[in-house]
C-alpha positions as CSV (number, residue, x, y, z in Angstrom):
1,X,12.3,20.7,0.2
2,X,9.2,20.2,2.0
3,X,10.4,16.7,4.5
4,X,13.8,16.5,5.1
5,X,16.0,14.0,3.5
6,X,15.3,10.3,5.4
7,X,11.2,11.0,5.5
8,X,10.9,12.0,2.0
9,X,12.8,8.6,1.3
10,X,10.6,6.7,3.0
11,X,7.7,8.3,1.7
12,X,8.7,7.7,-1.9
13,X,9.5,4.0,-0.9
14,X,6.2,4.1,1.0
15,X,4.6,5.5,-2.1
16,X,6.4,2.7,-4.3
17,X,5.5,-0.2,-2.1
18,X,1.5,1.0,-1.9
19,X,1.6,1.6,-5.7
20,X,2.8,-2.5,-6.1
21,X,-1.3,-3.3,-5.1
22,X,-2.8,-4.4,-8.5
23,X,-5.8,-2.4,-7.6
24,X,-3.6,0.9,-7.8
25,X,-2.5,1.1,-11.2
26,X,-3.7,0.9,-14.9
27,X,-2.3,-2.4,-15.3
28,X,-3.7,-4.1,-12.7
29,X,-0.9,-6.3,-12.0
30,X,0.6,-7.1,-8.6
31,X,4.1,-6.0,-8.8
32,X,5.2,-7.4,-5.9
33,X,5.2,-11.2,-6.3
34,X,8.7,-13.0,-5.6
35,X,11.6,-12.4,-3.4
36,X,13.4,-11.2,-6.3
37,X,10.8,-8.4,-6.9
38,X,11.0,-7.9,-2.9
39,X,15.2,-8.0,-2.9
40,X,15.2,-5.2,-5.9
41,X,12.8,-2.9,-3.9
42,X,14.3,-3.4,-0.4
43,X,18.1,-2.9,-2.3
44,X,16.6,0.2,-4.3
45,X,15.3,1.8,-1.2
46,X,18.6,1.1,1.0
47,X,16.3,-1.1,3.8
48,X,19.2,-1.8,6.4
49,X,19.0,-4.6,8.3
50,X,18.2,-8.3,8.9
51,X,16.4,-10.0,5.6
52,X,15.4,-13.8,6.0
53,X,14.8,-14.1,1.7
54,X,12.2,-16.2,1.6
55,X,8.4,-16.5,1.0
56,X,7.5,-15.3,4.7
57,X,9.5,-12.4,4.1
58,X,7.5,-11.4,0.8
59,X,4.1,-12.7,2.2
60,X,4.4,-10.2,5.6
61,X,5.7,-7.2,3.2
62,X,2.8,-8.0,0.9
63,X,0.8,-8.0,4.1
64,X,1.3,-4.6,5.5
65,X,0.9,-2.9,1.8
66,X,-3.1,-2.5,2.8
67,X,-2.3,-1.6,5.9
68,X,-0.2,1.2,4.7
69,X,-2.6,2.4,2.1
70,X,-5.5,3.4,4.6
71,X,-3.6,6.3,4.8
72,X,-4.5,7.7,2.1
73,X,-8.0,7.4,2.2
74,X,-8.1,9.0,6.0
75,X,-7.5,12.9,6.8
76,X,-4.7,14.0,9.1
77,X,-6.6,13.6,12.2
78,X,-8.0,10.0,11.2
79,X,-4.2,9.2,10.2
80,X,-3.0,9.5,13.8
81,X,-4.2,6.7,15.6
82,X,-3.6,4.4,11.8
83,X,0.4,6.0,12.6
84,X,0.2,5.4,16.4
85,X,-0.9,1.7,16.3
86,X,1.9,1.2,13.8
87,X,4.0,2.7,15.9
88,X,2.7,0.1,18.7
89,X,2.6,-3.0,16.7
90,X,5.9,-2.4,15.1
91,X,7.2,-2.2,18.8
92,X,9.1,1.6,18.1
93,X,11.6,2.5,20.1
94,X,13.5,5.6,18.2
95,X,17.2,6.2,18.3
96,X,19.5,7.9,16.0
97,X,21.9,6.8,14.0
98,X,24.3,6.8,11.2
99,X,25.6,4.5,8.6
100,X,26.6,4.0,4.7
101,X,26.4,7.5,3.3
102,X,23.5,8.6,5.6
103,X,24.2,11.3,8.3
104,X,22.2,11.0,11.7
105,X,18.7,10.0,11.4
106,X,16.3,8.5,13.2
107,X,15.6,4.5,13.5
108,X,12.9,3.0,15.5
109,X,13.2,-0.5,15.2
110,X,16.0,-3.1,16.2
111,X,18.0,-4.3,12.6
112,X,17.2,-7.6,13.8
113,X,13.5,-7.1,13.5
114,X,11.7,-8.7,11.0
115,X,11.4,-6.7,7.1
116,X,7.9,-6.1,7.2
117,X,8.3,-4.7,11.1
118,X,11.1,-2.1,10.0
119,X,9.2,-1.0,7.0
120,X,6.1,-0.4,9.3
121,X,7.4,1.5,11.6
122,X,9.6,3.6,9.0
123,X,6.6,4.5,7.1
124,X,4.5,5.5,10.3
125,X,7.5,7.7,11.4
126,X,7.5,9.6,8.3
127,X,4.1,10.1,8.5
128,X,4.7,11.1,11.9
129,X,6.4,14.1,10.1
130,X,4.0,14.6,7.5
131,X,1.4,14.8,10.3
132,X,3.4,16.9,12.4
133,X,4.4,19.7,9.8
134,X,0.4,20.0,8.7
135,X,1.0,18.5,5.1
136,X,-1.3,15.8,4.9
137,X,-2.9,17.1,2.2
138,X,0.5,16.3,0.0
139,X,-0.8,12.3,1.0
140,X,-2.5,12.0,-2.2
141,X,-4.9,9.4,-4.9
142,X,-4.1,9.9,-8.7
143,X,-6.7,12.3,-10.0
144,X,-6.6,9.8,-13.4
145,X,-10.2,8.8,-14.1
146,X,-8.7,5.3,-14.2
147,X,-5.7,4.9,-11.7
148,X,-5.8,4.5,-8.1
149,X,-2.2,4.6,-7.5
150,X,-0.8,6.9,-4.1
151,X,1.6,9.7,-4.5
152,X,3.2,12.1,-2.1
153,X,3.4,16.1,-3.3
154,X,6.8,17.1,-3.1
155,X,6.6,19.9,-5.2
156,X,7.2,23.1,-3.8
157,X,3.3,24.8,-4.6
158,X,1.9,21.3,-3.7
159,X,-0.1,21.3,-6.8
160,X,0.8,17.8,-8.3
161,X,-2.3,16.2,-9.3
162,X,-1.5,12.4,-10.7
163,X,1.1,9.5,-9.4
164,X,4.2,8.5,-11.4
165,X,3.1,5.0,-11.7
166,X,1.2,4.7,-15.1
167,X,2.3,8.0,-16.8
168,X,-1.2,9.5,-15.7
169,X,-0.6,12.9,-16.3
170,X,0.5,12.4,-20.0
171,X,-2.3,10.1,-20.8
172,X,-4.8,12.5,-18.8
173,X,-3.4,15.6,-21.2
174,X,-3.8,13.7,-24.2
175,X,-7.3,13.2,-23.5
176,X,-7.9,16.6,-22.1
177,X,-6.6,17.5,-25.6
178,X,-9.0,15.0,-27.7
179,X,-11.8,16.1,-26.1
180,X,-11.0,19.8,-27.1
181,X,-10.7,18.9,-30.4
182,X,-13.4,17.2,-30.5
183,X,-15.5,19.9,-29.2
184,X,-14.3,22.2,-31.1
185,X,-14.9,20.4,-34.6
186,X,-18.6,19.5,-33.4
């Protein structure tokens, strides 16, 4: 494992949440458009805490998703002060603590806070470990000639090249293979 348990959760949330842009996928679809699409992600990533339901909610989440995705078009050194200002704005105050089937781990906003504030902060904490064990270059774009979409490495030889969102590396093999073929019945 190359993050321990709570980061590489919030990365793959973090990953999931950036990957929602319509600009990041084949499709070109926002996926992230109602409170319903906004309850099934916050429920499917275990987001503790105060939720309010409503349009305001979704607008601020939908709001910080740009935000979020600069980091992966900066280096490690250019993520910092994108992590620390998060960090700032979200008003982080880290403590440890424990609930539903989640052993000690770290927390840095208030459950009270706002949706959009906690998810802010959690994703510039675990970049504060991704920055912090030297494995930014595991922050990654799709290599797929036609996706954008954001993935995090988590394999152990950190040699995964395309996102889980559109299937990329199947469709990127298949044409690999075409174009063999092609070439070698030319």
């Amino acid at each position: 494992m190359v993050f321990i348990r709570d980061t590489e959760l919030v990365l793959r949330a973090t990953v999931e949440l950036v990957n929602t842009l319509p600009h990041t996928e084949v499709s070109g679809v926002d996926t992230l458009t109602t409170t319903a699409e906004l309850d099934d992600f916050a429920d499917r990533h275990t987001y503790t805490g105060s939720r309010t339901r409503d349009d305001r909610e979704l607008a601020a989440v939908r709001g910080i998703r740009s935000r979020i995705q600069r980091l992966w078009s900066v280096d490690r050194d250019a993520a910092v002060p994108l992590v620390n200002a998060m960090l700032r704005d979200g008003r982080a105050l880290p403590q440890l603590v424990r609930h539903d089937e989640f052993d000690w781990h770290i927390h840095a906003t208030d459950e009270s806070d706002a949706l959009a504030q906690r998810m802010l902060v959690e994703t510039a904490m675990a970049f504060v470990d991704v920055i912090r064990a030297d494995e930014y270059a595991r922050v990654r774009v799709c290599d797929a000639d036609d996706c954008d979409g954001v993935y995090v490495d988590f394999s152990k030889n950190g040699s995964k090249r395309y996102c889980d969102s559109g299937n990329c590396g199947n469709r990127m093999n298949v044409h690999a293979y075409r174009k063999r073929r092609a070439e070698e019945s030319a």
